[in-house]
Structures are given as structure tokens and as C-alpha cells.
N, C-alpha and C positions, 0 to 999 in steps of 0.2 A: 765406529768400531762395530764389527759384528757379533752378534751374538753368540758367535761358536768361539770367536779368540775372547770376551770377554769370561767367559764358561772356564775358556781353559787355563785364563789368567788367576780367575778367584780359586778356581783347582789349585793348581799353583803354591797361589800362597797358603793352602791349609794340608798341602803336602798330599796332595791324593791325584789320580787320575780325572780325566772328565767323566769318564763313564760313571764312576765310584761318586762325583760329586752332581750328577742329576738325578742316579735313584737318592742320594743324601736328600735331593730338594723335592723331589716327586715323594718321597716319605714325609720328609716335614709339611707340605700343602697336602698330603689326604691326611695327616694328624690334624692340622689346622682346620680343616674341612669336616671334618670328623667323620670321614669316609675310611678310615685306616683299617683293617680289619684285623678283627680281633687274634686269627691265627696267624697274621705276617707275625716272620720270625724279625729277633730285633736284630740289631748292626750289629756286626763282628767289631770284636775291641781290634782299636788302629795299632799299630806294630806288632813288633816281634813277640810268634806266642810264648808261655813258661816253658823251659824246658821239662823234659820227663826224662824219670830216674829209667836206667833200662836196665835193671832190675823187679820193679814192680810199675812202670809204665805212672805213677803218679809223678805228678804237677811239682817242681821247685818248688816253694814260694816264700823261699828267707825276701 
């Protein structure tokens, strides 16, 4: 198997794109590496954001 359909197989099953799951792995090995820096910003939470009230633009969050 190659390494590009195996990539897009483990995507796959964790619901996400390939692209979305090599910077996932390219983050986790410079964490593991302890090369991450300090200002990378962190992952965006997976799915659908909170909605906002469009009255005062704040967050649901019952």
C-alpha cells in the first residue's frame, strides 16, 4: 500500500481530510521532538462552531 492511500485511509477513519491529518502529525512529531514552538497557535476544535446570538454576537453554549 502506499503511503498516500494509507494517510488517506487513517484520515478517514478519524473523520478529517489528508491535509488536516499531516499538519495533525507534523504537530504531534515537533511536540514529540520538542521543536513545537512556542507561538504555534493550537488546533481548532473539530466540528460545528457554537452558534451566536445575532443580537449581541455571543457564543450559545446551553
Amino acid at each position: 500500500m502506499r503511503p498516500g492511500t494509507a494517510l488517506a485511509r487513517w484520515a478517514a477513519d478519524d473523520l478529517r481530510r489528508a491535509n488536516a491529518q499531516i499538519g495533525f502529525l507534523l504537530r504531534r512529531a515537533l511536540t514529540d521532538a520538542g521543536r513545537m514552538p512556542g507561538a504555534a497557535a493550537r488546533l481548532p476544535r473539530r466540528g460545528r462552531p457554537p452558534e451566536q446570538s445575532p443580537e449581541t454576537g455571543d457564543t450559545d453554549t446551553d
